[in-house]
N, C-alpha and C positions, 0 to 999 in steps of 0.2 A: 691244608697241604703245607702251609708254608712251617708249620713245627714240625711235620712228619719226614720231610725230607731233611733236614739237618740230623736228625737221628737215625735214620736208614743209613744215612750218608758216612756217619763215624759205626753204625753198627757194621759195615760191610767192609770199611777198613781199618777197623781195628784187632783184627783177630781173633776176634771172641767165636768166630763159628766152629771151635775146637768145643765150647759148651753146650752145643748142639742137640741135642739127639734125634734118633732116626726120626723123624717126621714121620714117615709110611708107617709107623709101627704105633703111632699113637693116635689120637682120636682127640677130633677140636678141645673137648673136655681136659683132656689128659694133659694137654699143652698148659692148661692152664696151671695145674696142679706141680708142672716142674718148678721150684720156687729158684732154682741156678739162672732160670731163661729171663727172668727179671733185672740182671747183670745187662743184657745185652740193649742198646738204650732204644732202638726201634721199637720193641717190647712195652717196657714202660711206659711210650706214648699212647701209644695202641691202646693199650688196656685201659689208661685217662687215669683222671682223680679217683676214681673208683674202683681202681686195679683190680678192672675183671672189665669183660667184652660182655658187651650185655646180648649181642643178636650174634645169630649164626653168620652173617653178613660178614660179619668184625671179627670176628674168631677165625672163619676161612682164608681172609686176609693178613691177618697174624700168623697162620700156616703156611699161607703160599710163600709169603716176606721168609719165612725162616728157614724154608727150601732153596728158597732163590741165594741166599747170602751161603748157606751152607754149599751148594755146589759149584756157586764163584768161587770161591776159598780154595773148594777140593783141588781142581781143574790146573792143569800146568800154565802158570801166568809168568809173565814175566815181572821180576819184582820192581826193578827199576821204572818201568812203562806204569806199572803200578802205580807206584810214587810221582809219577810225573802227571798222570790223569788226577790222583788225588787232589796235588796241588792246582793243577788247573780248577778245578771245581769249587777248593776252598777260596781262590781266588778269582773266582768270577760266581758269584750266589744266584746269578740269574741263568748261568750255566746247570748249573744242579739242578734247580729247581727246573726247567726246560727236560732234562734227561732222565735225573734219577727219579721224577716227577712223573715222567710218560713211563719207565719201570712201573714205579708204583700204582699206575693208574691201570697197565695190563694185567699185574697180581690181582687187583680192585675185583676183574674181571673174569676172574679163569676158577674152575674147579679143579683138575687135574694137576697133581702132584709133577706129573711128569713133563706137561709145558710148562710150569715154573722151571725146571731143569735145565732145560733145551730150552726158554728163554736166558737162563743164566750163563749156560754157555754162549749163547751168540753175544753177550753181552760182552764175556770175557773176551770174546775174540776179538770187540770192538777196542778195550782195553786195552789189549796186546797190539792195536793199528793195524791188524789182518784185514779189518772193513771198516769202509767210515760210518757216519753217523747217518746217512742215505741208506746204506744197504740195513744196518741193525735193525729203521724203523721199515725197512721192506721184507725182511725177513722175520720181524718179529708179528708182523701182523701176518704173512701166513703162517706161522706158527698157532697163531690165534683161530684162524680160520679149517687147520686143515683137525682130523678127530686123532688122536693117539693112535689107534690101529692102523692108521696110512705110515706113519710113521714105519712101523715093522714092511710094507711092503715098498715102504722106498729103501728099506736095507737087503731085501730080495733083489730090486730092479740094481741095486749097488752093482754088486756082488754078480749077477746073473742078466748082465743086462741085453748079451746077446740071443738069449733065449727068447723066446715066446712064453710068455706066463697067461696064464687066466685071468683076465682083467673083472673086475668088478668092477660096482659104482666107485670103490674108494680109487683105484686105479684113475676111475675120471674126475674125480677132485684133483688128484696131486697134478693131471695135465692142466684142470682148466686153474691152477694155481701156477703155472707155468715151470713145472719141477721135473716132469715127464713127457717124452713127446711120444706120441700113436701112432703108426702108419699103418696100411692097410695094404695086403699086396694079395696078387689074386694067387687061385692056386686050384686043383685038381681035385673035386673033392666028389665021389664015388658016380665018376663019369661025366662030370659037371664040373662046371667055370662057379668054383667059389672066391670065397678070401677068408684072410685070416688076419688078425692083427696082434702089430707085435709091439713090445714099449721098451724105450729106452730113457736111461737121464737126460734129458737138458743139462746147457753146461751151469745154467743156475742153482740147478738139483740138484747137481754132485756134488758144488760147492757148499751148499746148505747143507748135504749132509755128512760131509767130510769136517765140518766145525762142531757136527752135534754129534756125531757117529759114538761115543765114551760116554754120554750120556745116559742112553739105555741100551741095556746088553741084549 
């Protein structure tokens, strides 16, 4: 870790993620074969003295890292706060290695294109001082925890959250992630004392997803 994070660290602020290309659209293989993404210095490491990723391990990782950097970049950051985090990090190495370290260690771990995203954004948000370094590492691990499809129905309960929607198991993930709360109220149902349940945001929830909300459409 300790070469991989000083290269993450200049690949993510340097603005090479204009050399990019769509990630979703390519296939571990295919990454490899961009001879441009070699430019970008996280890359280079990555792939070692033998510039090539020998397992699917290492390759997925070099995917995830290059989704991650690209949708920092995209995402409306403030450039100044930019510059001021940068320096901080360049001048403290055990700061990087603590943050961009624990980054890199959740990319380690994820398949899905789309929580690299929605990791990058809570990141940028951290960047921009919206959340501190408490909330990032509290939000990034239910990120890690909750499946991509909850995702889409915490933009339902956004959006609709005074309604009663149909809950599923995913519904009970995002509550017992503390994102959604349940209530249960009784009600009339064909002569009979039933209930029904209804779900709203937490004020946690709406905040998590009011910073990832532009992530996925």
């Amino acid at each position: 870790m300790n070469e991989v994070v000083p290269k993450f660290q200049d690949s993510l602020f340097t603005g090479l993620s204009n050399v990019i290309p769509d990630i979703a659209e390519l296939g571990i293989d295919s990454i490899l074969n961009e001879g441009i993404l070699k430019d970008i210095p996280v890359v280079s490491v990555l792939l070692g003295v033998k510039n090539t990723a020998q397992s699917l391990h290492d390759r997925n990782l070099l995917r995830q890292t290059l989704a991650f950097i690209d949708e920092f970049n995209k995402g409306n950051i403030d450039e100044e706060k930019k510059q001021k985090y940068k320096k901080k990090i360049e001048d403290n190495p055990k700061k990087a290695e603590a943050e961009l370290g624990r980054v890199l260690i959740i990319l380690n771990q994820t398949i899905e294109l789309d929580k690299s995203k929605i990791l990058a954004s809570i990141f940028r948000a951290y960047v921009n001082e919206k959340i501190d370094w408490k909330i990032f590492c509290e939000f990034s691990e239910i990120t890690r925890l909750f499946f991509v499809s909850d995702f889409y129905d915490l933009k339902c309960i956004y959006y609709h959250d005074s309604e009663v929607v149909e809950l599923s198991y995913g519904i009970d993930r995002l509550a017992a992630l503390g994102l959604v709360k349940i209530t249960t109220n009784p009600e009339i149902v064909s002569g009979g004392l039933g209930s029904r349940r209804s779900v709203e945001l937490s004020r946690i929830g709406g905040f998590y997803y009011s910073l990832v909300a532009e992530t996925i459409s």
